[in-house]
N, CA and C of each residue as an Amber inpcrd file, in Angstrom:
protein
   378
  -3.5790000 -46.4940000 -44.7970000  -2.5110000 -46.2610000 -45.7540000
  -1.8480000 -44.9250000 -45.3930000  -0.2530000 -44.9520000 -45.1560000
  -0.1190000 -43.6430000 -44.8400000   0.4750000 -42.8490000 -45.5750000
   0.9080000 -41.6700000 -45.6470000   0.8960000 -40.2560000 -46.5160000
   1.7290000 -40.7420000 -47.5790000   2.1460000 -40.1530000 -49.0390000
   3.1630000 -40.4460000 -50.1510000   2.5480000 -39.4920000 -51.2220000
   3.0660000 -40.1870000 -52.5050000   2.3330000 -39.5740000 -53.3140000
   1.7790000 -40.4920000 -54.5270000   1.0430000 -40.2240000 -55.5600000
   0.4740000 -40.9880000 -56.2570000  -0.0630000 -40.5250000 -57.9550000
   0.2060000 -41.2700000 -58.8110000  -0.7370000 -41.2320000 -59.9520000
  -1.9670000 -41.6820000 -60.3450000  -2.7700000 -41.2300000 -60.7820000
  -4.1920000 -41.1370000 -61.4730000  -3.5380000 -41.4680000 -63.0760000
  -3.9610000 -42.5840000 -63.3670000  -4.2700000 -42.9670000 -64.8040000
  -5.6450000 -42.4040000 -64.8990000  -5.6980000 -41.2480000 -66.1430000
  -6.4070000 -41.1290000 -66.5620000  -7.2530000 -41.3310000 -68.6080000
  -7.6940000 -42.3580000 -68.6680000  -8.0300000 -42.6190000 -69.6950000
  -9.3350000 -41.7700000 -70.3070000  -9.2770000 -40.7430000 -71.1690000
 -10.0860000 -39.8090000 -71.7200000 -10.5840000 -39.8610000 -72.9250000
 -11.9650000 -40.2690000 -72.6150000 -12.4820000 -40.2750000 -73.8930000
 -13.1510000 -39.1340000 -74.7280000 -13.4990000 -39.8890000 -76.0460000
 -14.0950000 -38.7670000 -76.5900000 -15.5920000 -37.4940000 -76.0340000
 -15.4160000 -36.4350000 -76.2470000 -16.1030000 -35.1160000 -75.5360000
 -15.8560000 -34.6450000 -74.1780000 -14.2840000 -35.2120000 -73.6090000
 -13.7910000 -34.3160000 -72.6350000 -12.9890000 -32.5890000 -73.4130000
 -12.8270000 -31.8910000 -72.7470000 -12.1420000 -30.8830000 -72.7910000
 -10.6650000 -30.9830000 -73.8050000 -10.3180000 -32.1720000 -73.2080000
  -8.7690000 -32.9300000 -73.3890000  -8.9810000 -33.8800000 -74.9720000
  -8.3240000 -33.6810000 -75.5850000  -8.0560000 -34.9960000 -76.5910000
  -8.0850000 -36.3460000 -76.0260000  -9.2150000 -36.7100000 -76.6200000
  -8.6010000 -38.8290000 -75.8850000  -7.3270000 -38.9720000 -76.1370000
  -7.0080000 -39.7730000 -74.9430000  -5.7910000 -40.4130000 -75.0590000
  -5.3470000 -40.9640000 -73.4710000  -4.2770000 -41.0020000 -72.9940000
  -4.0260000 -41.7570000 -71.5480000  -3.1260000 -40.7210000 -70.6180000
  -3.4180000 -40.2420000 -70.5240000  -3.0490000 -38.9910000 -68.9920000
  -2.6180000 -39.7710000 -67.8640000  -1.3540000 -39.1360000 -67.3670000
  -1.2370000 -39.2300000 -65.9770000  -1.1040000 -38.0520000 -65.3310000
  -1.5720000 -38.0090000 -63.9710000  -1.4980000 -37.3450000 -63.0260000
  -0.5990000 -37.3330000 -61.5200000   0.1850000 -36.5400000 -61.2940000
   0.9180000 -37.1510000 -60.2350000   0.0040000 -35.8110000 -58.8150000
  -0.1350000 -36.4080000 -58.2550000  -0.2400000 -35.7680000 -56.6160000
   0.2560000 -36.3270000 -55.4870000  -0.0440000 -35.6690000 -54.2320000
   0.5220000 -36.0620000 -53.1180000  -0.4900000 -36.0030000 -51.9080000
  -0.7900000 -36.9020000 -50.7670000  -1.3900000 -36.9610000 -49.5530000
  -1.1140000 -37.1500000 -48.8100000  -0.6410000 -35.7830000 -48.2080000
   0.0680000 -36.5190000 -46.8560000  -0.7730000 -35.2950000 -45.6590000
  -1.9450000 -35.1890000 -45.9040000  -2.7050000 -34.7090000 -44.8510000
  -3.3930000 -35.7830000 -44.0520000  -4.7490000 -35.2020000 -43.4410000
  -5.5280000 -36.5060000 -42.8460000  -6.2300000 -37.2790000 -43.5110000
  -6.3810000 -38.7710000 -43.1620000  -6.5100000 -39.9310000 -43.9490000
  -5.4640000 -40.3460000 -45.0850000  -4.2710000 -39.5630000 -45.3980000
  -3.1780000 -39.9770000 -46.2080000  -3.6450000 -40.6510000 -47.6540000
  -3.2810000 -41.0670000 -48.0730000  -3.4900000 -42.1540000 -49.8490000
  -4.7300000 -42.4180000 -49.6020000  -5.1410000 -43.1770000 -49.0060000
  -6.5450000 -43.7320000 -49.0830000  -7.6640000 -42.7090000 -49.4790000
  -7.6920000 -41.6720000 -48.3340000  -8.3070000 -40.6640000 -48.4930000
  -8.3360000 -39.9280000 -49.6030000  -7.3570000 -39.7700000 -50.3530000
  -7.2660000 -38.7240000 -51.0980000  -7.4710000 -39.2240000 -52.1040000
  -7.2570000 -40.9520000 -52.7340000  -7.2660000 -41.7670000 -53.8940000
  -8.8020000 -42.0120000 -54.1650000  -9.4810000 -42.1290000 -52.3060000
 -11.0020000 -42.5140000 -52.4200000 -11.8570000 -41.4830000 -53.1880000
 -11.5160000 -39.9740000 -52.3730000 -12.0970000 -39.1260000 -53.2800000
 -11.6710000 -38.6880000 -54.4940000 -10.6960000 -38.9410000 -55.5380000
 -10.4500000 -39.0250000 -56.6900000 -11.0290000 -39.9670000 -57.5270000
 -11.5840000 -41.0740000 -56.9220000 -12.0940000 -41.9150000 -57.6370000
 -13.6670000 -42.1890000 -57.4150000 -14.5940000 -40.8070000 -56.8630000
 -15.6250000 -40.2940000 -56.2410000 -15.8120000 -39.5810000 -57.6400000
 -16.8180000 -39.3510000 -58.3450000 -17.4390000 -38.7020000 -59.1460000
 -18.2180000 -37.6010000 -58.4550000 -18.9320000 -37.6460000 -57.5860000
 -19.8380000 -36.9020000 -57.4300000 -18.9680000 -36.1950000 -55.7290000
 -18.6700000 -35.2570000 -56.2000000 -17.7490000 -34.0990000 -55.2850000
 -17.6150000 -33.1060000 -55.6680000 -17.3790000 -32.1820000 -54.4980000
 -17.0370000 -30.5180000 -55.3150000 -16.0310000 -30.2930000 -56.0000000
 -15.6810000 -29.3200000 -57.1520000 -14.3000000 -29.2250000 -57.1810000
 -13.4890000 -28.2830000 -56.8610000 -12.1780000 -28.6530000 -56.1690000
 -11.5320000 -28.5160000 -55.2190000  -9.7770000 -28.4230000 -56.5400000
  -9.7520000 -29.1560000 -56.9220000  -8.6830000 -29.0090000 -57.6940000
  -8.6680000 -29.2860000 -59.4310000  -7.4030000 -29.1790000 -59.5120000
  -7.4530000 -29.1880000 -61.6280000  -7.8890000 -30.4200000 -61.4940000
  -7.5790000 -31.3650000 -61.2180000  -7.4350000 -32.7570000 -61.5690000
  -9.1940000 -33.1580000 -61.4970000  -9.7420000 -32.2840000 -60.6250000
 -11.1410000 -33.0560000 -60.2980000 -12.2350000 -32.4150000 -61.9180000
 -11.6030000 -31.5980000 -62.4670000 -12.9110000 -31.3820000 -63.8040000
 -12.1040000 -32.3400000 -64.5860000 -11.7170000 -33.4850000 -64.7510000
 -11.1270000 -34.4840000 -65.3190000 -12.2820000 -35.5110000 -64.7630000
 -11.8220000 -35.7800000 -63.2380000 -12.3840000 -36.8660000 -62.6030000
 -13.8830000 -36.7490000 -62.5190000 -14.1760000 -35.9290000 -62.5470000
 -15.7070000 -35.6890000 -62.5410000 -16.7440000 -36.3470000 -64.0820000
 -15.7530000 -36.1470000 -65.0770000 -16.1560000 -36.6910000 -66.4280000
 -16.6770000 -38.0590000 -66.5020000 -18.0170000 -38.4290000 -67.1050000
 -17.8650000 -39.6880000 -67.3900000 -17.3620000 -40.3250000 -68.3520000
 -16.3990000 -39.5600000 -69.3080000 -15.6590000 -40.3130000 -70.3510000
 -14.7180000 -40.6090000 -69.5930000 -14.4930000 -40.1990000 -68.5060000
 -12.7160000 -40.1420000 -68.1770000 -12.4600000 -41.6310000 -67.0230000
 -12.1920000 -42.4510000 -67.6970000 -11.6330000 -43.5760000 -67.0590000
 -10.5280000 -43.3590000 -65.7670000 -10.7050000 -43.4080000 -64.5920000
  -9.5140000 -43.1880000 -63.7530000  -9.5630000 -44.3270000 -63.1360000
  -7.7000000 -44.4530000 -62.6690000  -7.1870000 -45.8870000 -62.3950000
  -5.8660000 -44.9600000 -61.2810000  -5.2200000 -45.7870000 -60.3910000
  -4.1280000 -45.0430000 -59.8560000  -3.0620000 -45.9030000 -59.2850000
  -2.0630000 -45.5240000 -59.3420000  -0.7700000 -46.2370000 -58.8650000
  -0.7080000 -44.9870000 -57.5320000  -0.1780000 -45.8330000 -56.2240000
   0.5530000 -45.2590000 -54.8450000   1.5750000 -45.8070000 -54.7070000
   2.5270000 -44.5830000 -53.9850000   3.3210000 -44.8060000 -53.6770000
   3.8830000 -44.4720000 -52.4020000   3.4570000 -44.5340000 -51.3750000
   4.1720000 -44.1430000 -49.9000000   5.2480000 -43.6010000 -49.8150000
   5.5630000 -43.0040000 -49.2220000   6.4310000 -42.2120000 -48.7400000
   7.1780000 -41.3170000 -49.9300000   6.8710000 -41.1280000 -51.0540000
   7.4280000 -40.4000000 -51.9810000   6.8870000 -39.5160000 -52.4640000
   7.4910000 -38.5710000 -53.2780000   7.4370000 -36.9540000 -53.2640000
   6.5820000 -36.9620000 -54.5530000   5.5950000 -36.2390000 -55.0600000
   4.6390000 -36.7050000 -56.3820000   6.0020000 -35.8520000 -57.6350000
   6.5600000 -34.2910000 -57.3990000   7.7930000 -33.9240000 -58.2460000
   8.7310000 -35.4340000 -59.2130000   8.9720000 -35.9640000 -58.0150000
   9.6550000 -37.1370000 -58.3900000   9.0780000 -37.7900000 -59.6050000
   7.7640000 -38.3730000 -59.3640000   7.1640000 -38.9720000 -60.1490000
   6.6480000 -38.5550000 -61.5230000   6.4260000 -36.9390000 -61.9140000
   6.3990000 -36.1010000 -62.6710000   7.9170000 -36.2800000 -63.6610000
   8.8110000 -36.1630000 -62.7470000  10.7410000 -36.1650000 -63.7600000
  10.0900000 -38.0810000 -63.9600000  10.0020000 -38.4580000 -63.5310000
  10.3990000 -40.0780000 -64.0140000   8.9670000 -40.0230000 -64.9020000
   7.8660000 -39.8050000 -64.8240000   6.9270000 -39.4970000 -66.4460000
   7.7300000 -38.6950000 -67.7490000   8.0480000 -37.4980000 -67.0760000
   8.7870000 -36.8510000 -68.3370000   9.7920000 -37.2210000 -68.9550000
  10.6820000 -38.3550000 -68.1280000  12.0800000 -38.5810000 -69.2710000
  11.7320000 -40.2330000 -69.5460000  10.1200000 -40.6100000 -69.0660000
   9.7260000 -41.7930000 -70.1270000   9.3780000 -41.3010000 -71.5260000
   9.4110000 -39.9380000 -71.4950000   8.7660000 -39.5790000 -72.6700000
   7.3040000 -39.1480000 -72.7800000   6.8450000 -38.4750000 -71.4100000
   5.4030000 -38.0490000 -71.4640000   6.2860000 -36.3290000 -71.9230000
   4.6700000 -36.0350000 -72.4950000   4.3380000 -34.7730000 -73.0090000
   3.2830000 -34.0250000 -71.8060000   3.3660000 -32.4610000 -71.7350000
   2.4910000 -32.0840000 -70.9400000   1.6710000 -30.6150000 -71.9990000
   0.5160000 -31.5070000 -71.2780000  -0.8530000 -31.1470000 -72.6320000
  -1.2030000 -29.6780000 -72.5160000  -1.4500000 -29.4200000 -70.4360000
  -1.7330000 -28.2530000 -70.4830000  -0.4160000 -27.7110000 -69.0850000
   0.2390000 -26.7440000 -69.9860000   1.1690000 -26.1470000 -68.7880000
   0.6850000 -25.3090000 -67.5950000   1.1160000 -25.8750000 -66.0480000
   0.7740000 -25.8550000 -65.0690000  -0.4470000 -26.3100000 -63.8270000
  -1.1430000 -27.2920000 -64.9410000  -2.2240000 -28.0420000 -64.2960000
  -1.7340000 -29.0660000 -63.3010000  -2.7730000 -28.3800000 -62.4980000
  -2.1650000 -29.2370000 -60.9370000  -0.9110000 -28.9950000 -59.9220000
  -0.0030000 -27.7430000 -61.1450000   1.2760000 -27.5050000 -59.9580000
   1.3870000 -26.3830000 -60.2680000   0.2000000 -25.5610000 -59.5590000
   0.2340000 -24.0590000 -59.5240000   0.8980000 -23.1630000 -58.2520000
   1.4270000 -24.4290000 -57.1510000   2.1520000 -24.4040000 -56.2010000
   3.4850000 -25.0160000 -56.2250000   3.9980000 -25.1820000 -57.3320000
   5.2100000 -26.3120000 -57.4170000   5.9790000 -24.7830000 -58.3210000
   7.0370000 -25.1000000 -57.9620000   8.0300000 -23.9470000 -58.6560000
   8.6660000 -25.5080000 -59.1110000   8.6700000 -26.5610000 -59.2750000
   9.9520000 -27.3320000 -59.8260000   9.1070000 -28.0530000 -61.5800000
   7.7090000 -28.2460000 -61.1250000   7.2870000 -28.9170000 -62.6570000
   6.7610000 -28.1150000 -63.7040000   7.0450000 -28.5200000 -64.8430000
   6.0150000 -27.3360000 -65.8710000   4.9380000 -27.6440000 -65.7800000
   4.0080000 -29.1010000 -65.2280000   2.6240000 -29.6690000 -64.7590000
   2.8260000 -30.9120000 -64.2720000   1.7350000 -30.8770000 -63.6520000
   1.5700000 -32.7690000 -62.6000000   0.7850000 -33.4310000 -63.6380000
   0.3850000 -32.8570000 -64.9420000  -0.5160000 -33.6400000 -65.8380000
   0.5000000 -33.2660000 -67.0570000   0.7100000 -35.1050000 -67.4750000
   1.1590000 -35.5620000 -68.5730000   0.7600000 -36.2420000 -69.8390000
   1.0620000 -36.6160000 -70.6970000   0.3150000 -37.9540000 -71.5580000
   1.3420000 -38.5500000 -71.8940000   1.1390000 -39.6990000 -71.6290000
   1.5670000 -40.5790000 -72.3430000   0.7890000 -42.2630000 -72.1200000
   1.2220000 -42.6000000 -73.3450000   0.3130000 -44.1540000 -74.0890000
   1.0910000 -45.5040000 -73.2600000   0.6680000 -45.5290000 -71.5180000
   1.3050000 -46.6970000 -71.2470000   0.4870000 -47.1480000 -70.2350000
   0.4550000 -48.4650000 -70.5760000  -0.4730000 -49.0230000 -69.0170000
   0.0780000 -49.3350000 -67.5940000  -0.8780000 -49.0930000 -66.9260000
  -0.5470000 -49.1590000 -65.4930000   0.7910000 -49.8490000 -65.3350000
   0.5720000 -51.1070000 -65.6720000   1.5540000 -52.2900000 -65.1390000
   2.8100000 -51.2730000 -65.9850000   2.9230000 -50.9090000 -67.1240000
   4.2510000 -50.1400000 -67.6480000   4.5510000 -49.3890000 -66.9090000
   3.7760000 -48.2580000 -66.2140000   3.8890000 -46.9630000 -65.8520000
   4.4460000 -47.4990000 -64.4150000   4.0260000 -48.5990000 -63.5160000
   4.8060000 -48.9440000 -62.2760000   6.1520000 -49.5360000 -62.5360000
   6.3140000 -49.9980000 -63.4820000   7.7890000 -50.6040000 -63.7430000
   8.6080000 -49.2580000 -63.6060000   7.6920000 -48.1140000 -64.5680000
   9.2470000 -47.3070000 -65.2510000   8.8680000 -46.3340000 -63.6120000
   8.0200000 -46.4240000 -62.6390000   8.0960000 -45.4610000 -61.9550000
   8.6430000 -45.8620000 -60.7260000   8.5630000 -47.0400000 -60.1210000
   9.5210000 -47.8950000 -59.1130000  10.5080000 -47.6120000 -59.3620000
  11.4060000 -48.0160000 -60.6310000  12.7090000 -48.0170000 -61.1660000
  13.1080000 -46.7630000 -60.9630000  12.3320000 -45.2810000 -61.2140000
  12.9170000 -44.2270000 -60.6970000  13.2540000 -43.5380000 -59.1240000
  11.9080000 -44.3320000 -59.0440000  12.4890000 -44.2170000 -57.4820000
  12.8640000 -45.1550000 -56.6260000  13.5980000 -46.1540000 -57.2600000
  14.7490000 -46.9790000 -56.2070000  16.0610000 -46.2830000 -56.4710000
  16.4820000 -46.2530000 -55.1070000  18.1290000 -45.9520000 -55.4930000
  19.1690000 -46.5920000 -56.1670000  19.9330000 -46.2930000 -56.6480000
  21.2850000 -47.3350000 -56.9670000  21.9740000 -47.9590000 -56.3430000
């Protein structure tokens, strides 16, 4: 699978850090092993942590699920969460290197299959 970027559905249950509820996460892989790599170890429990997103993934309340997307920028996918109407829970988690998002972690209450409709649709052109 080669490099893009991607969301982590994250479903959080009760006695995480976070309020239950349905989180997304947007990142990007475009080092070695690309998506695969980077989706495999996100969806690895037992790893060091290395980023915000992983004291999430590490939880066993925390349900994770993920949409890819090849060749696209994870920013992107962050503006097309936020003007579905996600909220961001904690400001700057995950884009402590991004001067463009207020965070790569959002919430909002939609399932996968929703969240690929409204996130394709943002990133096809007109």
């Amino acid at each position: 699978m080669p490099g893009g970027a991607y969301v982590l559905r994250l479903g959080v249950g009760p006695g995480v850090w976070l309020a239950p509820g349905v989180y997304w996460y947007a990142g990007s892989a475009y080092g070695p092993g690309g998506l695969r790599a980077r989706l495999g170890r996100h969806l690895r429990r037992d790893k060091a942590i290395r980023w915000h997103v992983d004291r999430l993934t590490v939880e066993p309340a925390v349900e994770v699920g993920f949409l890819a997307f090849p060749g696209a920028g994870e920013c992107a996918l962050v503006a097309a969460l936020l003007a579905a109407g996600a909220t961001v829970p904690v400001p700057g988690f995950g884009s402590s290197d991004c001067r463009i998002c207020p965070s790569h972690l959002v919430c909002l209450d939609a399932s996968s299959a929703q969240m690929a409709r409204i996130l394709r649709a943002a990133l096809t052109p007109p």
